[in-house]
Backbone as a printed PyTorch tensor [residue, N CA C, xyz], in Angstrom:
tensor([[[ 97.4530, 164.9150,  98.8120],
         [ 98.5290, 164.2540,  98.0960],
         [ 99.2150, 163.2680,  99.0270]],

        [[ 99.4440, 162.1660,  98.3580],
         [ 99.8440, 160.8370,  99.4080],
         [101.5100, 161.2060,  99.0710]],

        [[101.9150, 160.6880, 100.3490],
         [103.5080, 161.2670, 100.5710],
         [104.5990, 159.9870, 100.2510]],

        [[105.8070, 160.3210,  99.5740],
         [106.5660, 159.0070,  99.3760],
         [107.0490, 157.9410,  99.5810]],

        [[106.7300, 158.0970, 101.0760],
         [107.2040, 157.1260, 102.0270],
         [105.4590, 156.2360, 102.0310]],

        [[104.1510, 157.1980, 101.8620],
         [103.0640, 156.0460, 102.1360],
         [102.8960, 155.2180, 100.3360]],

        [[102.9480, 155.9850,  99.2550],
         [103.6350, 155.1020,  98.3730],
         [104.4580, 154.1740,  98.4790]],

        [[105.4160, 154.0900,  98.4530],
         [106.5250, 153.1880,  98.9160],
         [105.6650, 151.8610,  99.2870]],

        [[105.1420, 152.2110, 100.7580],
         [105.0800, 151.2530, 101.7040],
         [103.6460, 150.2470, 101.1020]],

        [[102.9380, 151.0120, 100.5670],
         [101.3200, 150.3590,  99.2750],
         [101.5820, 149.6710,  98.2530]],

        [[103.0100, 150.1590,  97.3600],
         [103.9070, 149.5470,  96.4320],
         [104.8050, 148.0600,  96.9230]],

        [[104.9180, 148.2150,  98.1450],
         [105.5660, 147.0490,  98.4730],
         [104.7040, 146.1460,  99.3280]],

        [[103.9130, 146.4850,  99.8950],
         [102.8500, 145.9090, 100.2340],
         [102.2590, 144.5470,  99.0960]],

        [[101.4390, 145.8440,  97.7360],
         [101.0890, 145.0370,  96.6520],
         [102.3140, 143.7170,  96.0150]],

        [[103.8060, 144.1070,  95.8900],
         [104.4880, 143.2670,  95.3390],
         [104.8630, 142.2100,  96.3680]],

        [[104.7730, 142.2940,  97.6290],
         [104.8670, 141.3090,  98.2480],
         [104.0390, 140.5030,  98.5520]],

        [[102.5330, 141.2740,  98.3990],
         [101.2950, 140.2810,  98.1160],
         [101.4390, 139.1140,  96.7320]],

        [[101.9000, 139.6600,  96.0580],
         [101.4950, 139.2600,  94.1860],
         [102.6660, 138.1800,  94.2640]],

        [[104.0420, 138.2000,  95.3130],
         [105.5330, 137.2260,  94.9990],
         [104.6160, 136.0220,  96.2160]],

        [[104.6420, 136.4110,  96.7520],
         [104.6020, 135.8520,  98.6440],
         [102.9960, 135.3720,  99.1780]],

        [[101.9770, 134.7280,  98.4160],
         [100.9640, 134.4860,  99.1320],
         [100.8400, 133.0740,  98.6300]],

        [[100.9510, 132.4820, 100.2030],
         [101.4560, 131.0360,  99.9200],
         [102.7610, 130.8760, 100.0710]],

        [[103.0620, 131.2750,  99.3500],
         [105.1150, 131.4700,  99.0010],
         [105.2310, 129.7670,  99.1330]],

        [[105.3800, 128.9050, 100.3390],
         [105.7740, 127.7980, 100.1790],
         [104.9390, 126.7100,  99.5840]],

        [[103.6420, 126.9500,  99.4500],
         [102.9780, 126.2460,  98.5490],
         [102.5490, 126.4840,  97.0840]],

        [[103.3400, 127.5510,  96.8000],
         [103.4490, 127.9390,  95.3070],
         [104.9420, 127.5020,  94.7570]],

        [[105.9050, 127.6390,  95.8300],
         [107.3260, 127.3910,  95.3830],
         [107.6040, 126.1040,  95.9300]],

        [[107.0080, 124.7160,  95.4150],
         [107.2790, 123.5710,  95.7930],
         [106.3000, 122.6770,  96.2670]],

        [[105.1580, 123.5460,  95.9340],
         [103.8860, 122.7850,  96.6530],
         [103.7040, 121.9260,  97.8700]],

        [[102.9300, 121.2640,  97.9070],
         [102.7270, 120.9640,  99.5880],
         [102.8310, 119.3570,  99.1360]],

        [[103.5900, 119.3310,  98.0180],
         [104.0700, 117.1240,  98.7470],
         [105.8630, 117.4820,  97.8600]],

        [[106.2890, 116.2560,  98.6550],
         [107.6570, 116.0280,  98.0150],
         [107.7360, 114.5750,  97.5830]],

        [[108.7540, 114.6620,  96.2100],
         [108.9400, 113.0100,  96.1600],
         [109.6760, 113.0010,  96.9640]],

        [[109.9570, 111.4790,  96.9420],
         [111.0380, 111.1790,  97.8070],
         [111.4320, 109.5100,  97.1500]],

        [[112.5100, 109.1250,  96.9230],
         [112.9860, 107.5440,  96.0290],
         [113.4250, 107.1630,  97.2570]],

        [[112.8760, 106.4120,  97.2490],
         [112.7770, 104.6840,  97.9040],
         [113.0150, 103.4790,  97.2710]],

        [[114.4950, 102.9880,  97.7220],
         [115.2310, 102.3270,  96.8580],
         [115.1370, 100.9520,  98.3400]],

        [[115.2960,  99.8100,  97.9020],
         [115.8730,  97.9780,  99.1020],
         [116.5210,  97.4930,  98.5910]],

        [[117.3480,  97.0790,  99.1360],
         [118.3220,  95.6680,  99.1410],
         [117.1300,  94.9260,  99.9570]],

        [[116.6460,  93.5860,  98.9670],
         [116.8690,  93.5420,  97.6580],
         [115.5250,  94.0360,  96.9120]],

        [[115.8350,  94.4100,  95.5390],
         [114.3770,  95.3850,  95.2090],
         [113.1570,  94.3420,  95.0220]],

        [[112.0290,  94.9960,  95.0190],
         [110.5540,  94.2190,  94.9380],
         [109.9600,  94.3380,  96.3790]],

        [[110.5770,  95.1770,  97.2500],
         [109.8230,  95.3310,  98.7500],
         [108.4840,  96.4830,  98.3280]],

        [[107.4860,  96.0270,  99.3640],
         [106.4190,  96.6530,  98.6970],
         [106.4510,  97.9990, 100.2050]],

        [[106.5340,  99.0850,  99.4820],
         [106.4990, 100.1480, 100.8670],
         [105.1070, 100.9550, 100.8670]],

        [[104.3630, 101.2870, 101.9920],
         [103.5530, 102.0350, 101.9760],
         [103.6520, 103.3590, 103.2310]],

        [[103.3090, 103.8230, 102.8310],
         [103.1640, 105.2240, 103.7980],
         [102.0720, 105.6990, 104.8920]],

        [[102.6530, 105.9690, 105.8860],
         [101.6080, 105.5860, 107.0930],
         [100.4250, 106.9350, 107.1560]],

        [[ 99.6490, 106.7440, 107.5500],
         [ 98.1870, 107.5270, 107.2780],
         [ 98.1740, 108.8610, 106.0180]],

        [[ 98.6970, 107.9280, 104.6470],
         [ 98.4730, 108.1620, 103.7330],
         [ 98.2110, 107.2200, 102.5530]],

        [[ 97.5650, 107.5730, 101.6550],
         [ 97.1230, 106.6240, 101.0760],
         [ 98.1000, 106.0990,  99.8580]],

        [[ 99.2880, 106.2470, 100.0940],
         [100.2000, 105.9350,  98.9640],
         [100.9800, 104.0080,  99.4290]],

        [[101.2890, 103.8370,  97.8440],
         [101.8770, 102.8990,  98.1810],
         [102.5860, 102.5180,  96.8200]],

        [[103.7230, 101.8450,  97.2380],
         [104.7880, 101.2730,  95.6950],
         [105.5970,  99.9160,  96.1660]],

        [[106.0720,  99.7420,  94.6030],
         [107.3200,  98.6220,  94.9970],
         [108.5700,  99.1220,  94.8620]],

        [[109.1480,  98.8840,  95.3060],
         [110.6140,  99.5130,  95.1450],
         [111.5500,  98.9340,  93.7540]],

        [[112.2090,  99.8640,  93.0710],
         [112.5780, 100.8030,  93.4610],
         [110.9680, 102.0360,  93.0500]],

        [[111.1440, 103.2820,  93.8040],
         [109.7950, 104.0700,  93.0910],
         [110.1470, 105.2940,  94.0060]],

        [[109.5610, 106.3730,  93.3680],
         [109.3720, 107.3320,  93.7590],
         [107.6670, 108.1180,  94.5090]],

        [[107.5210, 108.6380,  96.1140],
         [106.5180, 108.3220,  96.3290],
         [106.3250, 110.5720,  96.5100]],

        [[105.0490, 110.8500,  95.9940],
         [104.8560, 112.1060,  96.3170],
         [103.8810, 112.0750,  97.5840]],

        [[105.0800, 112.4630,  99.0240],
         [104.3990, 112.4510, 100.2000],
         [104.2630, 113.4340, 100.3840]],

        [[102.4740, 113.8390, 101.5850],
         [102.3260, 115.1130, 101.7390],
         [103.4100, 115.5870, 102.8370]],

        [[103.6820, 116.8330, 102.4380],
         [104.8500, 117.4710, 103.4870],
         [103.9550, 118.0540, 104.9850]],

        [[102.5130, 117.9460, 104.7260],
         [102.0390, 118.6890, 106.1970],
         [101.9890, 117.5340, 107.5470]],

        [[102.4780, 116.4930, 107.3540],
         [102.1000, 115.4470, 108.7780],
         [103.7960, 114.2650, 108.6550]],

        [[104.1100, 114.1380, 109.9850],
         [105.3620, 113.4550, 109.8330],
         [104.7240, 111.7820, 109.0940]],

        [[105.9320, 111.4470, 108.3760],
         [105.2400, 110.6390, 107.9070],
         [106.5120, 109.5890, 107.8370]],

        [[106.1580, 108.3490, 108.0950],
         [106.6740, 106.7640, 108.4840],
         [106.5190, 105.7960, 106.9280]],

        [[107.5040, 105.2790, 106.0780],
         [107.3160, 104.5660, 105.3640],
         [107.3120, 102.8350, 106.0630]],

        [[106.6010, 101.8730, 105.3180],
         [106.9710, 100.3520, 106.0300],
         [107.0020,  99.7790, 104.6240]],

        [[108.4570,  99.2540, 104.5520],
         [108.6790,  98.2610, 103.4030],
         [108.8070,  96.8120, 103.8490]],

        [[107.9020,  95.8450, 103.0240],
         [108.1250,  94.6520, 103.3310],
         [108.1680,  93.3400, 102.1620]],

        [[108.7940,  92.7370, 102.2320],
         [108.8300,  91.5370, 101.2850],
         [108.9690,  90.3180, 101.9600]],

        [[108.2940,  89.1910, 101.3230],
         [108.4260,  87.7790, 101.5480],
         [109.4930,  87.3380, 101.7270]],

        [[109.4850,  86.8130, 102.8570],
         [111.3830,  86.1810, 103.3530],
         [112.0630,  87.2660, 104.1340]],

        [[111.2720,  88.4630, 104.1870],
         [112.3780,  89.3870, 104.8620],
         [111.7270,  90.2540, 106.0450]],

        [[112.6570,  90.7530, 106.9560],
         [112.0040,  91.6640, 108.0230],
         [111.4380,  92.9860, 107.6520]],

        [[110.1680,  93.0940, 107.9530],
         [109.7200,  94.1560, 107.5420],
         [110.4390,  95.8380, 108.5350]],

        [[110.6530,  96.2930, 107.7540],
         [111.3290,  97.4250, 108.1360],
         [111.0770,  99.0590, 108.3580]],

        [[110.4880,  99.7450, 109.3570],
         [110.1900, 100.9810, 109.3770],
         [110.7280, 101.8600, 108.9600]],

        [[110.7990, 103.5870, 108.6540],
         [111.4760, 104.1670, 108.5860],
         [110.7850, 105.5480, 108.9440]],

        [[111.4020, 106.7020, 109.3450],
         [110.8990, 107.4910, 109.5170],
         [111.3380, 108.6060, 109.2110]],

        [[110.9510, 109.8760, 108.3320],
         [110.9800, 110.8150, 107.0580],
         [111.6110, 111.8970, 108.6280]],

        [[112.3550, 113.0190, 108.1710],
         [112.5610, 113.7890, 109.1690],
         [111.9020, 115.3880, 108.7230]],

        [[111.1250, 115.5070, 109.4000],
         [110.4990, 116.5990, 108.7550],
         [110.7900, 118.0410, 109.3630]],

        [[110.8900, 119.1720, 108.5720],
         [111.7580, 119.9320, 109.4700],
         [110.5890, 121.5290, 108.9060]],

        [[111.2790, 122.5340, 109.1170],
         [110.8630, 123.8920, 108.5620],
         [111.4280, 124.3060, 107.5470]],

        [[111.1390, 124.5570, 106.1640],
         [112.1060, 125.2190, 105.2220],
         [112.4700, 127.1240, 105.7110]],

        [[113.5490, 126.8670, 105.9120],
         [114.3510, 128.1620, 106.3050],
         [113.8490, 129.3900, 105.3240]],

        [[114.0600, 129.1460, 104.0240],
         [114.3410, 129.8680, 102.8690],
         [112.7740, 130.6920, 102.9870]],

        [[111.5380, 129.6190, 103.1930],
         [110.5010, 129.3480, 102.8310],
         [109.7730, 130.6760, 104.1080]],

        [[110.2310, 129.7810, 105.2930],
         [109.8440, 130.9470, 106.3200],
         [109.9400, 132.3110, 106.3580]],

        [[111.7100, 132.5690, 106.0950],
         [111.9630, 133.7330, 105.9260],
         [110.9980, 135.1880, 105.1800]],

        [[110.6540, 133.9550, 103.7480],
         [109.9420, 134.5690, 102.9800],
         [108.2860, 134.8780, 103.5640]],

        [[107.7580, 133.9530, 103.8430],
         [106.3860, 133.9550, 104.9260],
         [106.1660, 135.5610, 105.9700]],

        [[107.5420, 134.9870, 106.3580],
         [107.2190, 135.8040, 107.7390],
         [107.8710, 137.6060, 107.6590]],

        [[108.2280, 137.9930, 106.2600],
         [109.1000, 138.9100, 106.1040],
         [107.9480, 140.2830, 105.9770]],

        [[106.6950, 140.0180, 105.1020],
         [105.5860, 140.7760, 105.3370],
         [104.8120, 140.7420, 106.6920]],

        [[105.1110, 140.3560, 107.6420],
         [104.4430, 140.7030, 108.7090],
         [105.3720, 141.6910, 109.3850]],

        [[106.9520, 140.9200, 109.1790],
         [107.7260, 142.3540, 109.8710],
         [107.9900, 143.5300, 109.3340]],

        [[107.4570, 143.2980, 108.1960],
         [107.6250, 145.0140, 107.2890],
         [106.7650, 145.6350, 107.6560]],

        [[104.8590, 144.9620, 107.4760],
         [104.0800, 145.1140, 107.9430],
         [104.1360, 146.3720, 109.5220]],

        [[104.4810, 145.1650, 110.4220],
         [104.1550, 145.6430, 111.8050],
         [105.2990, 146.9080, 111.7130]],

        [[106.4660, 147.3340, 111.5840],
         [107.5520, 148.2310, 111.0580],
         [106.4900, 149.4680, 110.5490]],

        [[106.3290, 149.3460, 110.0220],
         [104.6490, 150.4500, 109.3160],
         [103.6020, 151.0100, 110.0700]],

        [[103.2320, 149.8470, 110.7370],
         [101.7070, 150.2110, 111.9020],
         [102.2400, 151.2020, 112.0490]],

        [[103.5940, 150.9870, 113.3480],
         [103.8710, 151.7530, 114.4790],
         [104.1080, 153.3920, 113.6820]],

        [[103.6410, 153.8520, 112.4840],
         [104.3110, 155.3030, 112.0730],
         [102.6410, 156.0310, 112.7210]],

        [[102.6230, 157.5550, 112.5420],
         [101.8370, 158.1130, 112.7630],
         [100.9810, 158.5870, 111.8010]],

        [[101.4910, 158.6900, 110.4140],
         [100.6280, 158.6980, 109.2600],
         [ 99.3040, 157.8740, 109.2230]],

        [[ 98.2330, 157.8780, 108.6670],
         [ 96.9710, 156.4450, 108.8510],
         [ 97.1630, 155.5240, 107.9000]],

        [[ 97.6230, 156.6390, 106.6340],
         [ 97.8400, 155.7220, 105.7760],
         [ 98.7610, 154.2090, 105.8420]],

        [[ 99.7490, 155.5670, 106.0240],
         [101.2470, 154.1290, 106.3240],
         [100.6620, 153.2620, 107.2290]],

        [[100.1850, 153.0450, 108.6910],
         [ 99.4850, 152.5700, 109.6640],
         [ 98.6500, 151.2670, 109.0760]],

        [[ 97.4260, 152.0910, 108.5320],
         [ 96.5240, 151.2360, 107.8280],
         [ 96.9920, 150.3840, 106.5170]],

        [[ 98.2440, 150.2720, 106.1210],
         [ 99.1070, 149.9770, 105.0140],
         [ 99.8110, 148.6290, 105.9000]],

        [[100.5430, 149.1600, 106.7140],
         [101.3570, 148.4070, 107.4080],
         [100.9360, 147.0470, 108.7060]],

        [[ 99.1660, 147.3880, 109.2840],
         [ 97.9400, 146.4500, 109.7350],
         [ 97.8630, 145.3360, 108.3450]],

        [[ 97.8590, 145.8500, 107.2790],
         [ 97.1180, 144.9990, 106.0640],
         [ 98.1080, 144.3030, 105.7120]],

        [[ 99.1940, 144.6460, 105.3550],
         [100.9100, 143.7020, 105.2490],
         [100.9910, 142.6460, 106.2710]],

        [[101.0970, 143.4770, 107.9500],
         [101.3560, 142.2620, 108.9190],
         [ 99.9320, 141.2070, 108.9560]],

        [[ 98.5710, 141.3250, 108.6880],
         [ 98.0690, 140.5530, 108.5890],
         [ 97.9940, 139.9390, 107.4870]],

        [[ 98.3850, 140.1210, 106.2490],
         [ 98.8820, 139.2210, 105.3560],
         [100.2090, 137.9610, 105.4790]],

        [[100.9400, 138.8090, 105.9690],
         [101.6710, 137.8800, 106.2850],
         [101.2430, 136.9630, 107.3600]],

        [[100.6780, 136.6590, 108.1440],
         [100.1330, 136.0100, 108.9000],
         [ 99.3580, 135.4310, 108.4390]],

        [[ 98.6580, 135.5550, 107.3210],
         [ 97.8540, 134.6570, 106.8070],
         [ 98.4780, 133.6720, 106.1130]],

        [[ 99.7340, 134.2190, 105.0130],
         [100.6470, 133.6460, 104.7950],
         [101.4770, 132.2460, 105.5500]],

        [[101.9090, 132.9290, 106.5370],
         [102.4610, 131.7370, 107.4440],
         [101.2240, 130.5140, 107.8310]],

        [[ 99.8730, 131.1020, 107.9690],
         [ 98.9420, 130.2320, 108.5550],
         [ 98.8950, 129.3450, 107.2220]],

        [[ 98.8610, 130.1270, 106.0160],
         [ 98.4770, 128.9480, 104.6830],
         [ 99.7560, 127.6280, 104.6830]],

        [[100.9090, 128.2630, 104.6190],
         [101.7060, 127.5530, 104.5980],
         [101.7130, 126.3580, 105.1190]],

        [[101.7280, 126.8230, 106.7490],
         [101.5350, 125.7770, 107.4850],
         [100.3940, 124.3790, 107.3820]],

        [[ 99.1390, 125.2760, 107.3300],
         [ 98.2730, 124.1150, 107.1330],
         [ 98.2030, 123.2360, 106.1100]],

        [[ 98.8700, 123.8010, 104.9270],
         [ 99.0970, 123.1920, 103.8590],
         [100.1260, 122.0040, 103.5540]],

        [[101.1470, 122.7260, 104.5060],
         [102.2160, 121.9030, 104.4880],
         [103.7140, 122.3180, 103.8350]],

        [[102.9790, 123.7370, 102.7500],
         [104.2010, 124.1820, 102.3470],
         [105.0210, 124.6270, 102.6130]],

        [[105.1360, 125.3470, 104.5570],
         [106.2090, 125.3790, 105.1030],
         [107.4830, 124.5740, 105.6240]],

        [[107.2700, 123.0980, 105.1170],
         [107.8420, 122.0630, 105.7870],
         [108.1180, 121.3110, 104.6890]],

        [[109.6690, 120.5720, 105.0230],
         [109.7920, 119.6930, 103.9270],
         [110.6150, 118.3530, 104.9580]],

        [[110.7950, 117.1500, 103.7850],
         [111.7580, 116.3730, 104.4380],
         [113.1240, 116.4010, 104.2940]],

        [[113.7860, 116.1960, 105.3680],
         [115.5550, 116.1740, 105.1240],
         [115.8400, 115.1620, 103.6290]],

        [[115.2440, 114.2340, 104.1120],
         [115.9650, 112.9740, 103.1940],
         [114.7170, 113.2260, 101.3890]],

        [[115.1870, 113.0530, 100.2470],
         [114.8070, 112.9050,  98.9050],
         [115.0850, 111.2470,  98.3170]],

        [[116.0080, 110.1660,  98.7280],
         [116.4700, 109.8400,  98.3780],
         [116.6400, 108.6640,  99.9540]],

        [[115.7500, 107.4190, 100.2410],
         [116.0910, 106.5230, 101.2680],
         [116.2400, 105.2380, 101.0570]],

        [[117.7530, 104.5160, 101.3010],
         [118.0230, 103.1210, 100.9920],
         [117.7130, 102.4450, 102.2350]],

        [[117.0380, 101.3830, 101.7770],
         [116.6210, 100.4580, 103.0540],
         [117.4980,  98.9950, 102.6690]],

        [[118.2030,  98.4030, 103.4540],
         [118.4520,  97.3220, 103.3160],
         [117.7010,  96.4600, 104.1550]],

        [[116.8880,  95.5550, 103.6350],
         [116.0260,  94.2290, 104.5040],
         [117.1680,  93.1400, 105.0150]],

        [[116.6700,  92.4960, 106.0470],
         [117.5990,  91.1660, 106.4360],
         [116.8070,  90.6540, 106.0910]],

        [[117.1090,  89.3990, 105.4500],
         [116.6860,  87.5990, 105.0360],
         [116.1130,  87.6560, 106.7310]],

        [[114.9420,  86.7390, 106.5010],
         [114.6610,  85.9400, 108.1540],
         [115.1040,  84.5890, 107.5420]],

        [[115.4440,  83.9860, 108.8850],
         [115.5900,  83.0340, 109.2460],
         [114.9800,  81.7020, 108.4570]],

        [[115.6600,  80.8130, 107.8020],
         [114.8640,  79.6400, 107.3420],
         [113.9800,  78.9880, 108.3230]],

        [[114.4030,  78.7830, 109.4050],
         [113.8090,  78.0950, 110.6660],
         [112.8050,  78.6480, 110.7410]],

        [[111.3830,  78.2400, 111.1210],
         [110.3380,  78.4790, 111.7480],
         [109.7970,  78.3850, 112.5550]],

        [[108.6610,  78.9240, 113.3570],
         [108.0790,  78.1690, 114.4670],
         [107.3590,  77.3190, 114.4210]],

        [[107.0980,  76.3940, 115.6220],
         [106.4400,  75.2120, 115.0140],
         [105.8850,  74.4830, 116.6470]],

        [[105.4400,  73.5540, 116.5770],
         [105.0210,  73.0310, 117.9520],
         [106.1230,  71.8680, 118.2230]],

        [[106.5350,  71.8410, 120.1500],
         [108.0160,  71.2340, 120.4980],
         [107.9350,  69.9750, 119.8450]],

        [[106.7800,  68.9160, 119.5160],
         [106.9590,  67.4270, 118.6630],
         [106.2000,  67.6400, 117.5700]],

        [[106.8100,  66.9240, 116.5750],
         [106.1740,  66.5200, 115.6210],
         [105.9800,  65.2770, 115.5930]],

        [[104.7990,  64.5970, 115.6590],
         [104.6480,  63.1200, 115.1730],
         [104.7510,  62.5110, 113.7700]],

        [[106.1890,  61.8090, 113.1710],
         [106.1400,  61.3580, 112.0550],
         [106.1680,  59.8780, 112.3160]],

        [[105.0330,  59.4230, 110.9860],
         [105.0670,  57.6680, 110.9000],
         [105.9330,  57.5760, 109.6010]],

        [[106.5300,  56.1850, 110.2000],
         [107.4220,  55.5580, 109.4200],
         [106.8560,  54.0390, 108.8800]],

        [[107.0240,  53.6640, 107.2500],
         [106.2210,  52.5270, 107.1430],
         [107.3590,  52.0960, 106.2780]],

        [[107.7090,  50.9590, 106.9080],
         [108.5400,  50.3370, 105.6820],
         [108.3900,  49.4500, 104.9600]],

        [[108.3010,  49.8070, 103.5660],
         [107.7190,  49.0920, 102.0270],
         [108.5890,  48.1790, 101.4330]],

        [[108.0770,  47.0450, 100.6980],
         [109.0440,  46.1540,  99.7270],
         [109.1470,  47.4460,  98.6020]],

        [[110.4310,  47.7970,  97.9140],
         [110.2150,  48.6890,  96.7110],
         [110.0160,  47.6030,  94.9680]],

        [[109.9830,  47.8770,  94.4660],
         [109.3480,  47.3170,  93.0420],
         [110.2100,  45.9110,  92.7290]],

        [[111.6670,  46.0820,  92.9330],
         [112.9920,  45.3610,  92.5990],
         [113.0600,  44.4290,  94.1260]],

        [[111.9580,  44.3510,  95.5670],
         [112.2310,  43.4300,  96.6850],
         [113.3160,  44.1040,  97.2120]],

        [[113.8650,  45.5070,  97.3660],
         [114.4980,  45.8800,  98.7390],
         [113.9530,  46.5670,  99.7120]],

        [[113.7230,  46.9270, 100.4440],
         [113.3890,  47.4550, 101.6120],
         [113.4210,  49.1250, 101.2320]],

        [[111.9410,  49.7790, 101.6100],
         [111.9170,  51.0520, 101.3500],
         [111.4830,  52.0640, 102.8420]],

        [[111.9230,  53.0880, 103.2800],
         [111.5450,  53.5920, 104.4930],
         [110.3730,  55.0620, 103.5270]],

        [[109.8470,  55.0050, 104.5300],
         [108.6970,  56.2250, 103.9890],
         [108.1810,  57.0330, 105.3040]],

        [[108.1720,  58.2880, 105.3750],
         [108.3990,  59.1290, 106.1800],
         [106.7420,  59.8350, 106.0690]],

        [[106.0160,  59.7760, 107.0020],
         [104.8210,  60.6650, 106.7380],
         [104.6720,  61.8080, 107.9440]],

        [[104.5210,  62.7550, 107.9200],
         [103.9640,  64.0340, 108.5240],
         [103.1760,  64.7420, 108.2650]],

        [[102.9250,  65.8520, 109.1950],
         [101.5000,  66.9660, 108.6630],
         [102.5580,  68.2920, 108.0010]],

        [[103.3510,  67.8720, 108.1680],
         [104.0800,  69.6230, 107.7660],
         [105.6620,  68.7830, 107.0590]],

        [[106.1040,  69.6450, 106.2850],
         [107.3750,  69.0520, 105.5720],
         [108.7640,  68.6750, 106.7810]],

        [[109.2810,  67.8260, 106.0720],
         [110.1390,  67.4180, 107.2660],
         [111.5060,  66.3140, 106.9300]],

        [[112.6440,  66.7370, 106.8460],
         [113.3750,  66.5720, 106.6700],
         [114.1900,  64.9570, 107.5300]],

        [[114.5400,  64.2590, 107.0830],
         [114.3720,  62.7890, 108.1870],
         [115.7180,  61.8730, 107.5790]],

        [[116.4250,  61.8890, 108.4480],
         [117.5920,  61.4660, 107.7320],
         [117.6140,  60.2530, 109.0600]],

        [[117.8640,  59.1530, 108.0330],
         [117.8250,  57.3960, 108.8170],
         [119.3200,  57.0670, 108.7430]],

        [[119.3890,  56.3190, 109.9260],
         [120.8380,  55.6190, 109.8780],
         [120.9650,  54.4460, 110.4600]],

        [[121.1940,  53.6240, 109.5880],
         [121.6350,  52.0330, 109.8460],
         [122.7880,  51.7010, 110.7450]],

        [[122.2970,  50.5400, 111.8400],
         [122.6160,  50.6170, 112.5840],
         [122.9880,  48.3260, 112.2860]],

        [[124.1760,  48.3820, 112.1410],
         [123.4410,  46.7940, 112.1910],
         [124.5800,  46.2620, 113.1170]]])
């Protein structure tokens, strides 16, 4: 006849198998959204060694197992990094790691049962924590919710130190005098009479 205490410990064993395997990749799975909002919207963001990508505003489901870097960029503006803060879910662990310490709590009795009850718990839970992890469902990001504001660049461009512009001056249709400005690149040319 099995004794109440090695019940017990087979009974909780099983229900902590059946709540808790996986635990963080059953309770939240292994990606998070996260909204990604710019000043000003239409920046196109993608996510670094993942294969996602949007325009803003959008919501992106990143995997939670690898730190992960968004880059938003738009025409006219500085492209801008950002980086997700990825942490351990507390709640998540607790739960992971709670059958290994019930578990190992068990080995140490002298019964075989309880023993051999309490080996099978702590290595569950350990398997537990290992799924999690590799999965990703132990980990989430701080931020749900990241505003990026872009700066405008600069109208000015780069360019080489001279530009050579010819100047040809034309009779216009009516016999006055016309100036005409030619270059390889656009160019702004303001004349002043000098008489």
């Amino acid at each position: 006849m099995r004794s109440v205490k090695s019940v017990l410990c087979w009974s909780a064993m099983a229900a902590l198998l059946v709540v808790n395997i996986g635990c963080g990749t059953l309770m939240g799975g292994t990606k998070q959204a996260v909204k990604v909002q710019s000043t000003p919207d239409g920046a196109q963001v993608t996510v670094e060694r993942a294969d996602l990508s949007g325009t803003t505003p959008t919501t992106l489901q990143i995997p939670r197992k690898m730190r992960s870097y968004l880059t938003l960029h738009k025409e006219g503006y500085e492209t801008k990094k950002v980086e997700l803060t990825r942490g351990t879910r507390t709640g998540i662990f607790i739960l992971d790691i709670l059958p290994l310490i019930i578990g190992a709590s068990i080995a140490g009795t002298p019964n075989l049962n309880e023993t051999t009850a309490g080996i099978a718990l702590a290595g569950t839970g350990l398997g537990i924590i290992v799924v999690d992890a590799v999965t990703g469902g132990l980990f989430g990001f701080k931020e749900d919710y990241i505003e990026v504001a872009l700066n405008k660049v600069s109208s000015m461009m780069d360019g080489p130190d001279t530009i050579r512009v010819g100047l040809l001056l034309e009779k216009g249709p009516k016999g006055q005098s016309q100036l005409r400005a030619t270059a390889p690149v656009p160019v702004r040319l303001t004349v002043e009479s000098r008489e």
